[in-house]
N, C-alpha and C positions, 0 to 999 in steps of 0.2 A: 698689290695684294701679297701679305707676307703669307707664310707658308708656315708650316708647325715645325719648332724647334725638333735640331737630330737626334736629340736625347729624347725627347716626347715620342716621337715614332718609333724611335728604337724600340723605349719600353712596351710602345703597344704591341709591336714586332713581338715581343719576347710572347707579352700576353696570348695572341693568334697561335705562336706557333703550341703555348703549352696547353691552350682550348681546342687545338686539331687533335694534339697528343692521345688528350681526355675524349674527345668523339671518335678518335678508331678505338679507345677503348669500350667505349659502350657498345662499337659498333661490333665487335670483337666478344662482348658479353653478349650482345643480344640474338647474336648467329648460334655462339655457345646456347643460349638457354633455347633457340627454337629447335636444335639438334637434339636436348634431352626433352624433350616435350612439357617445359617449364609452362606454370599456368599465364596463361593468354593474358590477363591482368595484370602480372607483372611485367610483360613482354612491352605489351601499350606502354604503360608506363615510364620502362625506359628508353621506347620510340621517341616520347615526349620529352623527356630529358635529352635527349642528342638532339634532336629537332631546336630546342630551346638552347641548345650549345651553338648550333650551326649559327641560329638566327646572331646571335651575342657575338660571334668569330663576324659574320657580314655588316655588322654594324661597327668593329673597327676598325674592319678593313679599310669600309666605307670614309674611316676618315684619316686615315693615311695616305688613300688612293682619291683624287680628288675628281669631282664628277665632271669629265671633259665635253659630255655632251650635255648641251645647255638648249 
């Protein structure tokens, strides 16, 4: 079983690391907006977008990290 080329992982490396970057930033927006009592709707909102980041970062992890329990 070949393994995924080191340039392929790298790049997704790069990907992970600049989609963590982007979810402390929302997460970092969305502490700021419950500190000024930002409306509840937009808050949701970008729960859902970090949520949706998180899921995207564990899906390529997923395939750089290979699943050892079988």
């Amino acid at each position: 079983m070949a393994g995924m080329a080191d340039q392929d992982q790298a790049e997704i490396r790069l990907i992970v690391a600049r989609l963590r970057q982007e979810h402390e930033d929302y997460d970092a927006a969305i502490n700021a907006m419950i500190q000024t009592g930002c409306d509840m709707l937009r808050i949701q909102r970008m729960k859902k977008k970090k949520l949706a980041l998180k899921d995207k970062i564990t899906k390529l992890e997923d395939q750089i990290i290979p699943d050892i329990i079988a």
